[in-house]
C-alpha positions as CSV (number, residue, x, y, z in Angstrom):
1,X,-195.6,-110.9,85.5
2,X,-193.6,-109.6,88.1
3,X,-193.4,-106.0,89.4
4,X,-190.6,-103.9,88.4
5,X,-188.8,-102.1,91.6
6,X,-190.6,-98.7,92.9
7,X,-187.2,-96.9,93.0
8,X,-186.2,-98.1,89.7
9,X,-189.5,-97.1,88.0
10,X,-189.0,-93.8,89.5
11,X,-184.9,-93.8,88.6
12,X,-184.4,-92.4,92.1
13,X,-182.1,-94.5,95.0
14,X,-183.3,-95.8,97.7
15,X,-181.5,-92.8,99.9
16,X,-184.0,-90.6,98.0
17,X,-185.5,-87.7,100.2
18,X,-189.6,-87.0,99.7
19,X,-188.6,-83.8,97.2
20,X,-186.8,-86.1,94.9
21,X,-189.0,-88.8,94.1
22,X,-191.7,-85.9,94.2
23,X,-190.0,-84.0,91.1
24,X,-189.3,-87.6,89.7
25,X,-192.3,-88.9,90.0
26,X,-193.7,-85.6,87.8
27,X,-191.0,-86.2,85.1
28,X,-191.9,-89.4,84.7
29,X,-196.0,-88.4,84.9
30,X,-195.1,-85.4,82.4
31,X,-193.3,-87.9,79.8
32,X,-195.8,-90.5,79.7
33,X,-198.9,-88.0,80.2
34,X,-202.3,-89.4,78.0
35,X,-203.0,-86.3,76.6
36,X,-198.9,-85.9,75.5
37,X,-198.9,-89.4,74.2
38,X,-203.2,-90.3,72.9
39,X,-203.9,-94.1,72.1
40,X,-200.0,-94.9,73.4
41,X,-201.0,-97.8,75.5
42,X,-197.6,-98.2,76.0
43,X,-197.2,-95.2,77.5
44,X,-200.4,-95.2,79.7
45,X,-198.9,-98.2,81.4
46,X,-195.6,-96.2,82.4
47,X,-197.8,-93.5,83.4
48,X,-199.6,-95.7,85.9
49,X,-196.9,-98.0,86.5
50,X,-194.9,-94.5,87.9
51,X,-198.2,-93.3,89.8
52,X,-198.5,-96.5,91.4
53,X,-194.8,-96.2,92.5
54,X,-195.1,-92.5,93.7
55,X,-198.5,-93.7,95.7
56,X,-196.4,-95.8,97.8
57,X,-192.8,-94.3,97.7
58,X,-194.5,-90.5,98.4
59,X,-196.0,-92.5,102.4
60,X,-193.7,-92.9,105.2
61,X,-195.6,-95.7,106.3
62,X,-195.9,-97.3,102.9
63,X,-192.2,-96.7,102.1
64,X,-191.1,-98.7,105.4
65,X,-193.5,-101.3,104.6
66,X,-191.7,-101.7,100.8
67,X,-188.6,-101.6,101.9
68,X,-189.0,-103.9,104.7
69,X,-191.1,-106.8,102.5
70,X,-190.9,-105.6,99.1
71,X,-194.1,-105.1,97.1
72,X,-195.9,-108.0,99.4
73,X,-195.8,-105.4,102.3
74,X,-198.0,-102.8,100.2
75,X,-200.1,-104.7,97.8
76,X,-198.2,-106.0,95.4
77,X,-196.6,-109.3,95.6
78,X,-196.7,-111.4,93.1
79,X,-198.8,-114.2,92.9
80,X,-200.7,-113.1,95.7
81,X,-203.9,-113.2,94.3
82,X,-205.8,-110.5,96.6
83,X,-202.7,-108.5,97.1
84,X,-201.8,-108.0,93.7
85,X,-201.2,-104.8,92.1
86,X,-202.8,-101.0,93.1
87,X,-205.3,-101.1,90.8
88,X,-205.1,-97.9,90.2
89,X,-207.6,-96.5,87.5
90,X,-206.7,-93.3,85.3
91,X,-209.7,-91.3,87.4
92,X,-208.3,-92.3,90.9
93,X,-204.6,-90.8,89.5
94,X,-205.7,-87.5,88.6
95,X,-208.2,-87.6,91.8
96,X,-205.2,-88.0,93.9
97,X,-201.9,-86.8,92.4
98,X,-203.3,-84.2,89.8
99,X,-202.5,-81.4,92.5
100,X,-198.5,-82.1,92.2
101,X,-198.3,-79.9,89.2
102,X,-199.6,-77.2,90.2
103,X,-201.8,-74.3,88.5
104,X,-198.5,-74.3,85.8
105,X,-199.7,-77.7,84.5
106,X,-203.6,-76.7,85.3
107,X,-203.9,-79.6,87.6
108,X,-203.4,-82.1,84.9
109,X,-205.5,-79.5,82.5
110,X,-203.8,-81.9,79.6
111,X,-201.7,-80.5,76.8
112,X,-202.6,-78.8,73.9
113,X,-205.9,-77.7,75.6
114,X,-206.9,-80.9,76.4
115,X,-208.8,-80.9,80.1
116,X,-210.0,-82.9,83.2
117,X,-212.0,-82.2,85.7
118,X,-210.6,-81.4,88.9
119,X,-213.8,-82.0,90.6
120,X,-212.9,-84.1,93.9
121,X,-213.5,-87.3,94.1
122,X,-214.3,-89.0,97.8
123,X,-212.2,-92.1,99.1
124,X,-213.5,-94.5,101.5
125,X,-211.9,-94.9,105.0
126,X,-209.7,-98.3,105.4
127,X,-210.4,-101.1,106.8
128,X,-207.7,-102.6,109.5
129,X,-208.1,-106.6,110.4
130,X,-205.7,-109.1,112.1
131,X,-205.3,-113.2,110.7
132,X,-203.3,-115.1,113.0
133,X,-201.5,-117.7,111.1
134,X,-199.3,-121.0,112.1
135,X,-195.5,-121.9,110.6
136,X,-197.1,-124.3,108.9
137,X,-198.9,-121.6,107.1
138,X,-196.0,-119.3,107.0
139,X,-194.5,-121.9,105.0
140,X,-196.4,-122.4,102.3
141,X,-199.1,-119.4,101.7
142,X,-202.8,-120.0,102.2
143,X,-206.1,-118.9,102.1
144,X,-208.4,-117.5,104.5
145,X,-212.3,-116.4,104.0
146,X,-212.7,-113.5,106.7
147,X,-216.4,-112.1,107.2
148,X,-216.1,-107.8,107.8
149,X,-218.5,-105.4,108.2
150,X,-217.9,-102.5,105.7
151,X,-219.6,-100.0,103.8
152,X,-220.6,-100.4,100.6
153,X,-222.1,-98.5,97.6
154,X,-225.9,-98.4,98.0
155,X,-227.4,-100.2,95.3
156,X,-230.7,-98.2,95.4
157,X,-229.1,-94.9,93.9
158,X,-225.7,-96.7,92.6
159,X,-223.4,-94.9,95.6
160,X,-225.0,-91.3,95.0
161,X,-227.0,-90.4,97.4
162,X,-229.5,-88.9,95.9
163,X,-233.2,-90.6,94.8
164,X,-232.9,-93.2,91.6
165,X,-228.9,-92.6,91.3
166,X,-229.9,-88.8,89.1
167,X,-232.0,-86.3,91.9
168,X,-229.1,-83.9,91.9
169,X,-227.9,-80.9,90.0
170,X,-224.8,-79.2,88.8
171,X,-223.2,-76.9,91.8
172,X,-224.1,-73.6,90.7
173,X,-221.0,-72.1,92.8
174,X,-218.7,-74.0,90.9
175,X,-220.3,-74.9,87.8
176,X,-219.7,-78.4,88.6
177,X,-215.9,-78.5,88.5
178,X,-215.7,-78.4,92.4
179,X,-213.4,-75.9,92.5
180,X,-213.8,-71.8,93.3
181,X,-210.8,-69.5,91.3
182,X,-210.4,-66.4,93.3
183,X,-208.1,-63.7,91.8
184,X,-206.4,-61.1,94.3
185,X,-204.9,-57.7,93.0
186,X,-201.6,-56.9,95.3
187,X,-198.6,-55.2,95.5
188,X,-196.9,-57.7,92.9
189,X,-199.7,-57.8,90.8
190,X,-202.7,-60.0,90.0
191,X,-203.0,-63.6,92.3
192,X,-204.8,-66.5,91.8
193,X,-205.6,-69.4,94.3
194,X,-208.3,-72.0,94.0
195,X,-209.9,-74.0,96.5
196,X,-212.3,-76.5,97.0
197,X,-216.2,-75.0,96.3
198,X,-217.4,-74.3,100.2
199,X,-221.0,-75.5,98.5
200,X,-220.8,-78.7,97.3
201,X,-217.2,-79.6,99.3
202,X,-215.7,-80.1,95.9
203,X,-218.3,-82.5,94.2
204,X,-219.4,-80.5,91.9
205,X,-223.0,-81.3,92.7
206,X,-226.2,-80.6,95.0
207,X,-228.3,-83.9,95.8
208,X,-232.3,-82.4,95.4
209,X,-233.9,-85.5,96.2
210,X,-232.0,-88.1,99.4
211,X,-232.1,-91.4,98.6
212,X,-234.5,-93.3,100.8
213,X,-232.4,-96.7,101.2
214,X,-229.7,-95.0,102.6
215,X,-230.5,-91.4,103.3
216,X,-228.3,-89.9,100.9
217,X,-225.1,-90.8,102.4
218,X,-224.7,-93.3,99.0
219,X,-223.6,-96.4,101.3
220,X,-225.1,-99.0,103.7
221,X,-223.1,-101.3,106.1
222,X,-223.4,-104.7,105.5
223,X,-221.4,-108.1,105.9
224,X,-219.0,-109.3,103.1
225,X,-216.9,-112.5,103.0
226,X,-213.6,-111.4,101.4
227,X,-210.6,-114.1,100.5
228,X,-207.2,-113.3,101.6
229,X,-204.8,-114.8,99.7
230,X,-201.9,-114.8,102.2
231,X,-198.2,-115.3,100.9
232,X,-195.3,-117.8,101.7
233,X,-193.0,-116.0,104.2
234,X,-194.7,-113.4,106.2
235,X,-194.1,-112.2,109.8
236,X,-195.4,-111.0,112.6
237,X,-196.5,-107.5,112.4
238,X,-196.0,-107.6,109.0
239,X,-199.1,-105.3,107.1
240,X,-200.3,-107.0,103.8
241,X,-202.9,-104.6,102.0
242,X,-205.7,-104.9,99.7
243,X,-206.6,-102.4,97.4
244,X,-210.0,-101.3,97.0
245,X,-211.5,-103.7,99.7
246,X,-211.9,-101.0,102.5
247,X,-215.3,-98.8,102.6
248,X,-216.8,-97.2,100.1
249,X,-216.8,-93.2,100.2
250,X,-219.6,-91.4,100.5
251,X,-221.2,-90.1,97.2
252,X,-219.4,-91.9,95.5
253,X,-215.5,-92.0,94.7
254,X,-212.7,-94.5,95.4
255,X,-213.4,-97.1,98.0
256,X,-210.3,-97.4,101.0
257,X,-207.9,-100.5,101.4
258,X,-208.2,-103.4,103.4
259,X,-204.9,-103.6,105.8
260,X,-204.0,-107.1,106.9
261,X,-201.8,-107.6,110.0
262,X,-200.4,-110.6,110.3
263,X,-199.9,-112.0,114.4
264,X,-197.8,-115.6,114.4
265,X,-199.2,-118.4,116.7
266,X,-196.3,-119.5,118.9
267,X,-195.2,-123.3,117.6
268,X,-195.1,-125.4,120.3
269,X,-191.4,-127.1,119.4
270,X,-189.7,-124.7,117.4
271,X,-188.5,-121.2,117.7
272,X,-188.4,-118.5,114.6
273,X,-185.1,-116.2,113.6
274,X,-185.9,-114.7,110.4
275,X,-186.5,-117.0,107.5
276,X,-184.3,-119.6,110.4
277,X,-186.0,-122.2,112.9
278,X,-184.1,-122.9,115.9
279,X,-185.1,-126.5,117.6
280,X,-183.6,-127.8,121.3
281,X,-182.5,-131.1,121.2
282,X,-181.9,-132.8,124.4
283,X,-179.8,-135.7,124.0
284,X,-179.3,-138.4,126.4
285,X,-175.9,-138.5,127.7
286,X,-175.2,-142.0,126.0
287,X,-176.5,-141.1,122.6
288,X,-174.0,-137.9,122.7
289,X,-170.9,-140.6,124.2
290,X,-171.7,-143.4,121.5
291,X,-173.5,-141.5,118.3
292,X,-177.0,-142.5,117.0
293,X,-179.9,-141.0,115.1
294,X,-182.4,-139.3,116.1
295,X,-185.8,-137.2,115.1
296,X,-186.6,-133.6,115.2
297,X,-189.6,-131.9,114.4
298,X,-189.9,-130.2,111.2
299,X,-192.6,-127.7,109.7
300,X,-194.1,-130.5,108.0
301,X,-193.0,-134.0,110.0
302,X,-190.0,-135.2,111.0
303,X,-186.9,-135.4,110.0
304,X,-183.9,-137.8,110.9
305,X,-180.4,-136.2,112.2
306,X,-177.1,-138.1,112.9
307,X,-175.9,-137.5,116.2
308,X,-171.7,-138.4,115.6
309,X,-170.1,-140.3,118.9
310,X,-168.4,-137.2,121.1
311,X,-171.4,-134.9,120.5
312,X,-170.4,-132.0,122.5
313,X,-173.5,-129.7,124.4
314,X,-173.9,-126.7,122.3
315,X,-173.0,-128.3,118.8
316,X,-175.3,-126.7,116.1
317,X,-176.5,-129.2,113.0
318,X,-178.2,-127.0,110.1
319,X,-180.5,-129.0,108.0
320,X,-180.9,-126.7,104.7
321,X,-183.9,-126.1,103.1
322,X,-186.0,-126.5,106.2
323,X,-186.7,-123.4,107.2
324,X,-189.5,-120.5,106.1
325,X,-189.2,-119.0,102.4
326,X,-188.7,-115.4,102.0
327,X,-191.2,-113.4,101.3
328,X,-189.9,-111.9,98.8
329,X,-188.5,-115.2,97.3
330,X,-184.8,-114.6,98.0
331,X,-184.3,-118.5,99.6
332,X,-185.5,-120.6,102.2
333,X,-184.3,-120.4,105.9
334,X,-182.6,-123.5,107.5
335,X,-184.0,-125.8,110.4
336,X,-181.0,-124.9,113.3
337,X,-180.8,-127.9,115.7
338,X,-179.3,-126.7,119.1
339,X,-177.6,-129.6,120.8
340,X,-177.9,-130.1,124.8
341,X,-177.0,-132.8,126.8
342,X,-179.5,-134.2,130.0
343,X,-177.4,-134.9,133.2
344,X,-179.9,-137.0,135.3
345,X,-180.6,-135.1,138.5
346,X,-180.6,-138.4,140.7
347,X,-178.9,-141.4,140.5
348,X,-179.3,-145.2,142.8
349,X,-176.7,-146.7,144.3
350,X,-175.7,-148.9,141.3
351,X,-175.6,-146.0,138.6
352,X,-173.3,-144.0,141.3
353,X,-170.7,-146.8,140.8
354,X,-170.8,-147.0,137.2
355,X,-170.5,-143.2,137.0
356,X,-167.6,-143.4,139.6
357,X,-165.7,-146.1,138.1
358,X,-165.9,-144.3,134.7
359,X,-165.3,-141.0,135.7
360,X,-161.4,-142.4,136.8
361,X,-160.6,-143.2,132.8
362,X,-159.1,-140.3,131.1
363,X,-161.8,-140.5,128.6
364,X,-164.3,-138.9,130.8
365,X,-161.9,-135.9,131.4
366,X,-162.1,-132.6,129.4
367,X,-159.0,-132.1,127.6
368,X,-156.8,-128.6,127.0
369,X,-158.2,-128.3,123.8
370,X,-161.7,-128.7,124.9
371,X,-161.3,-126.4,127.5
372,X,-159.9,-123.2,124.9
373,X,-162.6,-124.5,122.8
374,X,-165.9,-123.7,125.7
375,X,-163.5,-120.6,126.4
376,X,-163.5,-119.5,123.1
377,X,-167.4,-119.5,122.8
378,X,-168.1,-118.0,126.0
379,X,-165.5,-114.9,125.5
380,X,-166.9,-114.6,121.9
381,X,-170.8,-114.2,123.8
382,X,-169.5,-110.8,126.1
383,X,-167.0,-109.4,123.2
């Protein structure tokens, strides 16, 4: 199923400024809220579906991305297996956006008394890698098995830290919500600001006991093979992401992305505009007099192309279809073949005569119209 549009899930335009899809963002969050709507499935797919949205819409970079390649440039084309979707749990939501209310909605306190911890919750740094890729693979999608070093929850204590995944207690600072409430009396009256607990750095808990595997920091580096699933019609520089694949975070938490630059080997024949291949063809100067057919390099062979007698140098034939998909499935680009004609650079005595004797027919002389017509072209190219 595809994805609906970021902008539309949000009901902002694309024009939107950072303030607007901010307060829409918490409109839609406050509508479809868990605790406003319990066991509404329904509605705690909006509520992620708009989180989701906001998580990409909310980043510059992530917004450029989008609107430059859709939901393939930030994670979520469809159909491409590793790149599909957020993934967004209900835990990493709160962890990350549960501060846009405010104290007003206590932080995504819930309705009707209904609460969540605020505790913070660790994220893992993100991993950046490049894939070179030919047309060929451009074309048509494919998959590549990359080996990356990353950091990954320690099995010994589960991603804690702490001895047998349970040597820790509750923060006695904080009480374990990883938060400190300070009230201030001033001129306007009684003020309250919370920040995160200075003892536990907003945890919530104090490891007793370090882990021995991994010295409490809850992760080890080791060596994964991970399988990119790379769609039709990327380009270079283009930043596919994977959600979830980065490191893990210490103590626990949410575990960064794995960003995916894509670098375009250089085809040996053919030249790239877009979703458009440009090819040269260099007739000989008898096949451009008389007509013929002739081959020119595709993606994935060859393909035939009528040459018509009077072929003139600069002449473009399109061949549809033969081009690079979008890749955001809008079409397929076309396969432009540029026509040039080869003048021989020397020629023997016997050629000169032929080439003499010809060049006294009218045939061999450009005409008015053909003249206006190379005029034309040329004053178009410096308007």
């Amino acid at each position: 199923m595809s994805k609906r549009d970021y902008y539309e899930v949000l009901e902002v335009s694309k024009t939107a400024t950072a303030e607007e899809i901010k307060k829409a963002y918490r409109k839609k969050a406050i509508q479809f809220h868990p605790d406003k709507n319990p066991g509404d499935k329904v509605a705690e797919e909006k509520f992620k579906e708009a989180a989701e949205a906001y998580e990409v819409l909310s980043d510059p970079d992530k917004r450029g991305r989008y609107d430059q390649f859709g939901h393939a440039g930030v994670g979520g084309a469809s159909g491409a297996g590793g790149f599909g979707g957020a993934g967004m749990s209900m835990e990493d939501i709160f962890s990350h956006f549960g501060d846009i209310f405010g104290g007003g909605f206590g932080g995504f306190s819930g309705f009707g008394g209904g609460s969540r911890s605020r505790r913070h919750v660790n994220r893992g740094s993100d991993l950046r890698v490049k894939v070179k890729l030919t047309l060929k693979e451009i074309a048509t999608g494919v998959e590549k098995k990359i080996k990356v070093k990353k950091y990954v929850a320690c099995k010994s204590c589960n991603g804690t830290g702490a001895e047998n995944g349970t040597s820790y207690t509750t923060c006695s600072t904080c009480n374990g919500s990883g938060v400190v409430t300070r009230v201030q009396q001033t001129i306007l009256g009684a003020m309250q600001s919370t920040t995160t607990c200075p003892t536990c750095g907003g945890e919530g808990r104090i490891i007793t006991s370090k882990c021995k595997e991994c010295n409490g920091e809850g992760v080890r580096l080791e060596e994964e093979v991970i399988t990119l699933n790379i769609p039709a019609g990327v380009a270079d520089g283009m930043q596919l992401s994977m959600s979830g694949k980065g490191n893990a975070a210490r103590h626990g938490g949410v575990n960064g992305d794995l960003l995916i630059l894509i670098e375009e080997e250089e085809h040996p024949e053919l030249l790239r505009d877009e979703n458009d291949l440009i090819y040269n063809l260099l007739l000989d100067f008898s096949t451009a007099a008389l007509g013929g057919s002739v081959e020119v390099p595709t993606i994935d062979g060859k393909a035939k192309v009528k040459i018509e007698p009077g072929t003139q140098p600069g002449k473009v034939l399109r061949l549809r279809g033969k081009g690079l998909p979008s890749v955001n499935r809008y079409g397929v680009g076309d396969l432009l073949v540029n026509v040039s004609v080869y003048i021989p650079e020397s020629l023997n005595a016997e050629e000169k005569k032929m080439i003499e004797k010809l060049s006294g027919s009218e045939n061999f002389k450009p005409t008015k119209s053909v003249k206006d017509k190379i005029f034309s072209k040329l004053k178009h190219m410096f308007d």
